[in-house]
N, C-alpha and C positions, 0 to 999 in steps of 0.2 A: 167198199163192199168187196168180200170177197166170195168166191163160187167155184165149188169144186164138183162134176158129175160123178156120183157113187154107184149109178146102177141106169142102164139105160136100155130098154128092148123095143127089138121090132117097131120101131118109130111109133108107139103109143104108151110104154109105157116110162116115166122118169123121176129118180131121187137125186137132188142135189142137197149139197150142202150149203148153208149160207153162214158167211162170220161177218162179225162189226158191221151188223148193220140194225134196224129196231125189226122188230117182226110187225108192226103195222103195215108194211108196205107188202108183205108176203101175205097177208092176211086181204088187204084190198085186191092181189093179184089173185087170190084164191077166190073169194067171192066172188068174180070175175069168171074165172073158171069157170064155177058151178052151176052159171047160167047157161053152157053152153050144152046140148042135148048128147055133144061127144066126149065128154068127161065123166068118168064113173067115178071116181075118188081126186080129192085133190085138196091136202093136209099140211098144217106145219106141228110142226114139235119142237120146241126147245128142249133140245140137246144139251146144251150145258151152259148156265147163268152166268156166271164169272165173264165168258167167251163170247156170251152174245151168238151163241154157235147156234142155228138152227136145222133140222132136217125138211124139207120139200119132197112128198111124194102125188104125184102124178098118176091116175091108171083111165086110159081113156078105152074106146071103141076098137080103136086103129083106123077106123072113116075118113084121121084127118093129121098131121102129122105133128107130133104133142108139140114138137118146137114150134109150130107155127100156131097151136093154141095159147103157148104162154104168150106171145108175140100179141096176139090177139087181144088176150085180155090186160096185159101192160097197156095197150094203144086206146082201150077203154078208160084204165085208169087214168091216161094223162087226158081223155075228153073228160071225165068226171072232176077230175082238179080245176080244167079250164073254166067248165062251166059253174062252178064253184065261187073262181074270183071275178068271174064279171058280174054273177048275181050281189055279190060283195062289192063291188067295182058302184052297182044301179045304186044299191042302201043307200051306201055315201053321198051320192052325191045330189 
């Protein structure tokens, strides 16, 4: 994965760029996001197919400092995996 910040303000609002990677994973981190009461937008766009290039834009409150919302909601997504394979883990066995 690659990550490049395109546009960054006043610690609420943020657009990065994302390459070679699937946008599922940008798309979990957003939903994520959107739960939270200090998120006002939080969007992917494919940019360019070939590339796999995506855009990430961000526009929160400023309540709470955007880097530590994505943080947040990544730290979400790895409980939602977790509890994922152990409900997978019980089926089997």
């Amino acid at each position: 994965m690659l990550a490049e910040i395109n546009e960054y303000k006043n610690n609420k609002d943020l657009e990065f760029k994302i390459m070679q990677e699937d946008i599922s994973i940008m798309y979990i981190i957003q939903h994520n996001l959107l739960k939270n009461k200090d998120v006002n937008y939080a969007g992917v766009v494919l940019k360019h197919p070939l590339l796999k290039e995506y855009i990430f834009k961000i526009t929160t409150t400023g309540n709470e400092n955007v880097f530590n919302l994505v943080e947040n909601a990544s730290e979400l997504a790895k409980i939602d995996v977790n509890e994922l394979l152990l409900l997978l883990e019980t089926k089997t066995k």
